[in-house]
DRENDO-1510 file (C-alpha; in Angstrom, 1 decimal, always signed):
<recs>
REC; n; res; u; v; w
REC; 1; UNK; +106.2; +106.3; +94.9 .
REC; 2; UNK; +103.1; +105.3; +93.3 .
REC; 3; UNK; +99.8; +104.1; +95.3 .
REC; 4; UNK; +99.0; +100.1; +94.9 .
REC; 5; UNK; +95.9; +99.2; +94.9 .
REC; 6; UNK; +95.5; +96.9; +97.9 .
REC; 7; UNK; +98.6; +97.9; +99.7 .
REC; 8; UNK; +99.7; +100.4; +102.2 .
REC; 9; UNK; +102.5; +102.2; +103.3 .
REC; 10; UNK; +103.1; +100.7; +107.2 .
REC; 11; UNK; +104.6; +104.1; +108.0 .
REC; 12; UNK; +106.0; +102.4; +111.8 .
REC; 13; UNK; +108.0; +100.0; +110.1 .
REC; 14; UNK; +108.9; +102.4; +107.1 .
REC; 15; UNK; +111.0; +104.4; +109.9 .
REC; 16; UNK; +112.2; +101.3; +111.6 .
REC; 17; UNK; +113.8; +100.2; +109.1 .
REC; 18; UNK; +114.5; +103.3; +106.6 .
REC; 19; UNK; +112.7; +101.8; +104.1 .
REC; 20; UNK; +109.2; +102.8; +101.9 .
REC; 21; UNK; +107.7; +99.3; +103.6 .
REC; 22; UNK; +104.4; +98.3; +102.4 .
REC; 23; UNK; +101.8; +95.5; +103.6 .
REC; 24; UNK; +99.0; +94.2; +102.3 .
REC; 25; UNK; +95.9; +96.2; +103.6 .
REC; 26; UNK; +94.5; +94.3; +106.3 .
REC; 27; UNK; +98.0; +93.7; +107.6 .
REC; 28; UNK; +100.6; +95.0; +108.9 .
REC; 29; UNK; +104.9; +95.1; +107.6 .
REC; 30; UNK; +105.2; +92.0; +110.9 .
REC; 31; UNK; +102.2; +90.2; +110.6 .
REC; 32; UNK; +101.9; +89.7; +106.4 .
REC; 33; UNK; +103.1; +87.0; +104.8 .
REC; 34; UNK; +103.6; +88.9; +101.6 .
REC; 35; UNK; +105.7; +92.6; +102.1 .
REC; 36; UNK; +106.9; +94.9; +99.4 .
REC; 37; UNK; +109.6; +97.5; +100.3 .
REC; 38; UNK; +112.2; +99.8; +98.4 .
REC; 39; UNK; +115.5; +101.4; +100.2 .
REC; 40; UNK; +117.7; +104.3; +98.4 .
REC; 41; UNK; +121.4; +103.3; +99.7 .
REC; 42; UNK; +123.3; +107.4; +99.7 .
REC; 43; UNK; +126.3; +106.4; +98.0 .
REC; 44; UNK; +128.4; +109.2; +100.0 .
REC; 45; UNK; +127.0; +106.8; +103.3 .
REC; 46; UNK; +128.3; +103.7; +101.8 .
REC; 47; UNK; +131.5; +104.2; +100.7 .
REC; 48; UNK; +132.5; +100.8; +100.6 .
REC; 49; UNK; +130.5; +100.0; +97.8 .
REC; 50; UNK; +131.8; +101.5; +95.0 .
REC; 51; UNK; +129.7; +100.3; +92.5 .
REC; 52; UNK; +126.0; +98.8; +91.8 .
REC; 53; UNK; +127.7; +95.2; +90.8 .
REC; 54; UNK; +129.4; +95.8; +94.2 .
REC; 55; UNK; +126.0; +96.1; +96.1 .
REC; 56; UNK; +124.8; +93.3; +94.7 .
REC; 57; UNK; +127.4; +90.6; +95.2 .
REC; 58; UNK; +127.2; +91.7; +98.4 .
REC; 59; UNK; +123.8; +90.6; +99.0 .
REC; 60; UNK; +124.6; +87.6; +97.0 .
REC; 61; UNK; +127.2; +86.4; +99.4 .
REC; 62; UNK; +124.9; +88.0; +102.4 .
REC; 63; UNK; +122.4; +85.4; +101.3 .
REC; 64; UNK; +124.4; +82.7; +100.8 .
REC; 65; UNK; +125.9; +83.1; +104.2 .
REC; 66; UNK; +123.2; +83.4; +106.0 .
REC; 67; UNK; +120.5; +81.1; +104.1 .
REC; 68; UNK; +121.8; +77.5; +103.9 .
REC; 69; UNK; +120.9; +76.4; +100.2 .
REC; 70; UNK; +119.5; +79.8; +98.8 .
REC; 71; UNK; +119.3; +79.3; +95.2 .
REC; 72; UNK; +119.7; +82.6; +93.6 .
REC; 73; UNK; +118.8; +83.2; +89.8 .
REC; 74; UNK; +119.3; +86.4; +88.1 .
REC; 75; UNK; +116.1; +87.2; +86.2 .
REC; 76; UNK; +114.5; +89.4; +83.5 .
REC; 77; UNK; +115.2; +92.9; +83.9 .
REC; 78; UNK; +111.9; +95.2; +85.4 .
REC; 79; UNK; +111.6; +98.5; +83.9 .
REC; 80; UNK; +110.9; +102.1; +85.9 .
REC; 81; UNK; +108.0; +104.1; +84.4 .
REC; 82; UNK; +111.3; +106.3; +83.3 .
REC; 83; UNK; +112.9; +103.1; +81.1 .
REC; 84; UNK; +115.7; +102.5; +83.9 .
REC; 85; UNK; +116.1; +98.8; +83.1 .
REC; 86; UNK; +116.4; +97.4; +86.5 .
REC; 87; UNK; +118.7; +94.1; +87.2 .
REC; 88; UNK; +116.6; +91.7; +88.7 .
REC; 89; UNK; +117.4; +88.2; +91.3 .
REC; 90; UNK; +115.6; +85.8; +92.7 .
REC; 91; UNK; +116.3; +84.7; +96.4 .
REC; 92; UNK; +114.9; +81.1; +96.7 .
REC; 93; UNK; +114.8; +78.7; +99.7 .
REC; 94; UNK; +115.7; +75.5; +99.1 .
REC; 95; UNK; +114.4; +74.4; +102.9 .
REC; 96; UNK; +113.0; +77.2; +105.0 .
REC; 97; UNK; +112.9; +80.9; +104.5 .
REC; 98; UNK; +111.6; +83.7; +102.7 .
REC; 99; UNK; +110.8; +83.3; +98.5 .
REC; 100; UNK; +112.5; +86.8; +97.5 .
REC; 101; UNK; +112.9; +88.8; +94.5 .
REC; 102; UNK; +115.3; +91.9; +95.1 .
REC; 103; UNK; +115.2; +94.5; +91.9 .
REC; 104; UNK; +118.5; +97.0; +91.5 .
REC; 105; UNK; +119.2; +100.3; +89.7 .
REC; 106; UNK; +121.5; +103.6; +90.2 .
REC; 107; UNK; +119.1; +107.4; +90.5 .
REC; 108; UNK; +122.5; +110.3; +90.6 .
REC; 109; UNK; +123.4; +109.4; +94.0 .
REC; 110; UNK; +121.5; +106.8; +95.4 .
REC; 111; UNK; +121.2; +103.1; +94.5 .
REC; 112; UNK; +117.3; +102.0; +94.7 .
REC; 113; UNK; +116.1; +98.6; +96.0 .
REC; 114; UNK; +113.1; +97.1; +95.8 .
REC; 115; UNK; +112.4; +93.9; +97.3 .
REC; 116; UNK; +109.4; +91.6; +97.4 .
REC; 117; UNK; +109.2; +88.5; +100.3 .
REC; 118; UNK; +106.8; +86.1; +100.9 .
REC; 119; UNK; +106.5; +83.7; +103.5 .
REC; 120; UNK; +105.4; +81.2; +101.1 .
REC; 121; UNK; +105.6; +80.0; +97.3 .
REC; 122; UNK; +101.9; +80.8; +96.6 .
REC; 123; UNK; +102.4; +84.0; +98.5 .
REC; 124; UNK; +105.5; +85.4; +96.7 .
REC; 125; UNK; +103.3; +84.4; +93.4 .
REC; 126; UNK; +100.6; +86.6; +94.6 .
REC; 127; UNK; +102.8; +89.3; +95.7 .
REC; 128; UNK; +105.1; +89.8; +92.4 .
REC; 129; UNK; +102.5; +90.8; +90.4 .
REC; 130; UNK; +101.9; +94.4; +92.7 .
REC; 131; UNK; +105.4; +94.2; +92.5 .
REC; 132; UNK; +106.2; +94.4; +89.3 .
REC; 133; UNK; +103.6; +97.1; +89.1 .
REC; 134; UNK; +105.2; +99.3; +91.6 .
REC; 135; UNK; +108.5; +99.4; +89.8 .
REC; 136; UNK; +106.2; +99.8; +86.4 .
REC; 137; UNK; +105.1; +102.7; +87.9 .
REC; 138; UNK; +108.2; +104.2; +89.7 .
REC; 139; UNK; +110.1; +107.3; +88.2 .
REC; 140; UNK; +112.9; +109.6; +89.2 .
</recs>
């Protein structure tokens, strides 16, 4: 995965939670308001999901169940440096919680996530823009 300019790879919590987690420099994946990170799901591992439209309801009804009021709003598509159109959502609080946006797409046998999560409004405002640059730049 690409470098991003005023971000780091937090390789502690990258392991901890299986994921390519990046902070803010300055910061770390606990203590930043802002956090970027992208999971590839081994389909072979997940059987139960049997399709990317699968994974994603799935976290659709996650959220819903375990964010009272989440408003979630499928957005415009982000595109890999390779032209994989991604499908894109917005997680929302509507109260308290995180300001999400979770971007997926399907690479042979993995599905790839990439999530942004702020803390905050002006945060996740901040945030999206070295995330949209990080899928800009991703490729198989």
């Amino acid at each position: 995965m690409a470098s991003l300019d005023g971000w780091h790879q937090d390789r502690e919590h990258s392991f901890f939670y299986s994921a390519n987690a990046l902070a803010p420099d300055g910061f770390t994946f606990k203590n930043a308001e802002s956090v970027i990170y992208a999971r590839a799901l081994f389909k072979p591992r997940t059987p139960e999901i049997k399709s990317l439209e699968t994974l994603i309801e799935n976290d659709r009804e996650d959220f819903e169940a375990n964010v009272p009021g989440v408003s979630i709003q499928e957005v415009a598509p982000l595109s890999t440096a390779d032209g994989q159109k991604l499908r894109s959502f917005t997680f929302f609080p509507t109260k308290d919680g995180n300001w999400e946006r979770v971007s997926y797409g399907e690479e042979g046998e993995f599905y790839l996530v990439f999530t942004v999560s702020s803390r905050s409004q002006s945060g996740f405002n901040s945030a999206v823009v070295a995330y949209e640059k990080l899928i800009a730049g991703y490729k198989k």
